[in-house]
N, C-alpha and C positions, 0 to 999 in steps of 0.2 A: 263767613264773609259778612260784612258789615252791610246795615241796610244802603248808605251811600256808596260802597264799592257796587252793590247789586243793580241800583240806579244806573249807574254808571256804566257798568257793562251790558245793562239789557237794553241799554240806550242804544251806545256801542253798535250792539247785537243787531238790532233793528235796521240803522243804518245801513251797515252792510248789508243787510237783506235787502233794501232798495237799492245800494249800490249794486248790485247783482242782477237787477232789470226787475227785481219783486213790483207790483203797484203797489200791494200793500202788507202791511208785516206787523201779527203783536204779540203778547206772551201771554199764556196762561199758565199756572199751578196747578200742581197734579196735588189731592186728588182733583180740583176742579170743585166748580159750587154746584146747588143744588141742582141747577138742571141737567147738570151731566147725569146724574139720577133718573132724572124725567129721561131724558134722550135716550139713556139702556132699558128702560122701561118700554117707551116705545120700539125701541127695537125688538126686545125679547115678543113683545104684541104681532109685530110686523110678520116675526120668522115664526110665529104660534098659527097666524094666517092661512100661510102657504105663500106670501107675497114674492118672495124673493125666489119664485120658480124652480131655474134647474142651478141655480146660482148657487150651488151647498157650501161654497166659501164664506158666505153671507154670514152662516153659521159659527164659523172660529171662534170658540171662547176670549182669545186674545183681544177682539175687537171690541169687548166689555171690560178688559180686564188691562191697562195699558203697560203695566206695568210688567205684564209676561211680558212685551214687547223692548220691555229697557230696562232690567231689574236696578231699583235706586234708583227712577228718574224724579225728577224733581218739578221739569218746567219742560212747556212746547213751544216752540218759535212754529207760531202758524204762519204760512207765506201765500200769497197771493197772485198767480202771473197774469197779467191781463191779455186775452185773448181775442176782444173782439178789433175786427177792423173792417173800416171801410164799403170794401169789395162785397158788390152784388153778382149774383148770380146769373148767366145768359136766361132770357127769357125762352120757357121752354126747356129749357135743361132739366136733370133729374137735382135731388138734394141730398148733400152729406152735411153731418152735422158739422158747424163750425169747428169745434175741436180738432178733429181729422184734419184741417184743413193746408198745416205745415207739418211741422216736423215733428216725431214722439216726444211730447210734451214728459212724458212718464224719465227721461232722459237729460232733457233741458230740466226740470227742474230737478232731479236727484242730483246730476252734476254741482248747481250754483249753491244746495243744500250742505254737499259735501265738502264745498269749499269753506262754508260756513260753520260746519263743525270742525275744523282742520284747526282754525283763526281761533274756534271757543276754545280747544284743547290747549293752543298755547297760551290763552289765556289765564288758565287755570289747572294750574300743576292737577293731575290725575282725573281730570274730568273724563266723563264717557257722553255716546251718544250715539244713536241711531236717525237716520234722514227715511222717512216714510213718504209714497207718492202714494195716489187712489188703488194702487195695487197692493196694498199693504194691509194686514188687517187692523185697521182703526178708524174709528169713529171719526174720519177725517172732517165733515162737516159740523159736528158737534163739536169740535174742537178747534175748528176755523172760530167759530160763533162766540165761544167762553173765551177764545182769544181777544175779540172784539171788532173781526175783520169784516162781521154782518151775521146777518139772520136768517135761519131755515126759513125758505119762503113756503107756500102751497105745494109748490110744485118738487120741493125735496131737495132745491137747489139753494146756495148759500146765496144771498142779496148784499151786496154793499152799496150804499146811496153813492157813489161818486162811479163806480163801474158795474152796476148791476149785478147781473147773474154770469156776465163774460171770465170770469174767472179758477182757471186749475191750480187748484190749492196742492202744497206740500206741508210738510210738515218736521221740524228737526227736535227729537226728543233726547234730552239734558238731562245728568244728576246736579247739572251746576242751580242752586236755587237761586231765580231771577224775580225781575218784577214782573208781575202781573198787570196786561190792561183791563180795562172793565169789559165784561159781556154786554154784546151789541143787543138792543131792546128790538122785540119783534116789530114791523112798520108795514104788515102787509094788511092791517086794517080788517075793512069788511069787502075786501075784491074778492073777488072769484074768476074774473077771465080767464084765468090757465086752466081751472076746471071747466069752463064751458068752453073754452077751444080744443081740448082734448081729445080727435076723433074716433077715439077708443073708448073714451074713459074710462082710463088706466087710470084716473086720481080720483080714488074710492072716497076719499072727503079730504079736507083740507090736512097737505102734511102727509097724505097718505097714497101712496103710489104704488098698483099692483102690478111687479113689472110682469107678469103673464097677460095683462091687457096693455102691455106699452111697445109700442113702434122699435124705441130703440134696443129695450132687450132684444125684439124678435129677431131685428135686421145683425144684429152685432155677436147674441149669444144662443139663437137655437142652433142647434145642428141640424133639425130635419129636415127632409130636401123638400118639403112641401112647406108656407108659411100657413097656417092658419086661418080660414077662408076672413074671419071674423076683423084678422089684420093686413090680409092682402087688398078688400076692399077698401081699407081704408087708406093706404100710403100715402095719398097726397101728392107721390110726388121722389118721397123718401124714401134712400136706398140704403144708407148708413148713416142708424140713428137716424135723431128726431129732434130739432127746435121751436116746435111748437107752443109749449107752454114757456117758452122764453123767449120768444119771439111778439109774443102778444104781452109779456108783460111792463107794464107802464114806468117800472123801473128801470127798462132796457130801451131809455128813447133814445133816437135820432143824434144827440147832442154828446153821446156819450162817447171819452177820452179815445181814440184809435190807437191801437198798438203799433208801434212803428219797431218791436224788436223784429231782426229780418227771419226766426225760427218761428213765427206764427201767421207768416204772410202765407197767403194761401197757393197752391199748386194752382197753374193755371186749367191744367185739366178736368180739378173739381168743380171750378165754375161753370162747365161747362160739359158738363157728362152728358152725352148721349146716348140711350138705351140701344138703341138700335147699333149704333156704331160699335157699342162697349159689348156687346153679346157675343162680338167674336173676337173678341181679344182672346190669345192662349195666358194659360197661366203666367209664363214666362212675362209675357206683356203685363199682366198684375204686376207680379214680381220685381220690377222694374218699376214702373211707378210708386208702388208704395212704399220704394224703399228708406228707410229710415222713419215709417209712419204708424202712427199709432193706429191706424184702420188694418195694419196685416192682421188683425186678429179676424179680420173676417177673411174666409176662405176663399180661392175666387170660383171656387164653386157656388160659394153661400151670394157672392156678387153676381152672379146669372142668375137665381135663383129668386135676388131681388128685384134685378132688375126685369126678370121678365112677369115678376107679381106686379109693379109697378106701370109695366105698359100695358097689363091687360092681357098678357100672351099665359095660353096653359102650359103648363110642366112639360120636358120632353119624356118623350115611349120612352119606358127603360129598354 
């Protein structure tokens, strides 16, 4: 392919990714520049730690290596869906993380991904391609970043100046070689607020997140029926997941763009969890509410569980 035909389609390419509801969308080359290096490096540091807990998927070779994941890829179409809106939470209510708030994002975006590879294929006689969401093993933030959609902030989360940290990245991995945008420069300066708001501190230094001290592992990925005294006193508040450190941070002001796609408006029951009321909901009543949502990963056992570390109440008698 010629460098102009490549322009042209990665342009193309792009486009439709915003045509798609993407906020934002750009391309990086595999292998990727130097700091894809740096980022496997930290990672391989991270999992040397113990950081990533009971997480052992953390681990996948693949996740350093992308190319197990799409033998002959060439290029990533990073994508970006903007998630934050609006809507506050009843005062007094319990808190789930934005994310959870609509529909399984892990869904909306593999769908609009795969529409996207569908259009590249017939683009390009014998192309391949695989659509990756945060469930997938790759370096999905590292590859948001070298794409040019923003920067690892403090807090482990991808920053774009125009939407913040509001954004669930996918990712559509190509042998078709495209153009690359430039890697977004880091812009989180000399802040630290997400480290000193952390009422865990889970963020061991800057960049550096131990999810055995973090809220949202506990509430989303332990399984044991007790949380951890060390994290139950500190919930906040927080039943699933945690926006804490994104909440405080000064790239996530007030001003910022609201999503108006109708698969990330929020459930109106999240807004307004009550512990008390929700402690006797049966399964079946989870069941029902979550349906279609990226929070069924938690159990509704694990949802008693939180919610009664969060009000204060002790575990029941087995």
């Amino acid at each position: 392919m010629s460098p102009s035909n490549a322009d042209n389609l990665s342009q193309s390419l792009r486009q439709r990714a915003l045509d798609e509801g993407f906020a934002v969308a750009g391309i990086a080359t595999v292998p990727g520049s130097s700091r894809l290096a740096l980022r496997s490096a930290a990672l391989e540091r991270w999992l040397d730690a113990g950081y990533q807990g009971s997480m052992a998927w953390m681990a996948d070779p693949r996740r350093r290596a992308i190319d197990a994941l799409l033998p002959g890829v060439r290029s990533v179409l990073a994508v970006g869906l903007n998630y934050h809106v609006k809507a506050q939470r009843s005062p007094g209510s319990l808190a789930v993380a934005r994310y959870g708030w609509g529909r399984d994002y892990h869904r909306v975006i593999d769908g609009r991904l795969r529409r996207l590879g569908r259009w590249l294929q017939q683009q390009v006689d014998g192309a391949s391609w695989r659509v990756c969401v945060d469930s997938g093993p790759l370096m999905d933030k590292a590859w948001a970043e070298e794409a040019g959609l923003g920067w690892i902030g403090k807090h482990g989360n991808l920053i774009n100046p125009k939407h913040g940290s509001w954004l669930l990245l996918g990712h559509l991995l190509t042998s078709v070689p495209l153009t690359p945008d430039r890697p977004a420069p880091t812009r989180c300066g000399a802040c630290r607020l997400c480290l000193d708001a952390c009422p865990t501190e889970a963020i061991r230094e800057p960049f550096v997140v131990d999810s055995r001290r973090c809220i949202s592992f506990h509430t989303i990925e332990n399984r044991d029926p007790v949380l951890p005294p060390a994290i139950a006193n500190h919930l906040q508040g927080w039943v699933a997941g945690c926006d804490i450190c994104q909440d405080i941070c000064p790239w996530n002001g007030p001003d910022l763009p609201s999503a108006s796609n109708p698969e990330v408006q929020p459930r109106p029951w999240l807004l307004d969890l009550q512990g008390s009321q929700a402690l006797s909901w049966s399964d079946g009543d989870w069941d029902g509410r979550l349906r279609a949502s990226a929070l069924r990963r938690i159990k509704p056992w694990m949802w008693r569980r939180n919610l009664r570390a969060a009000l204060g109440l002790s575990p029941p008698s087995a």
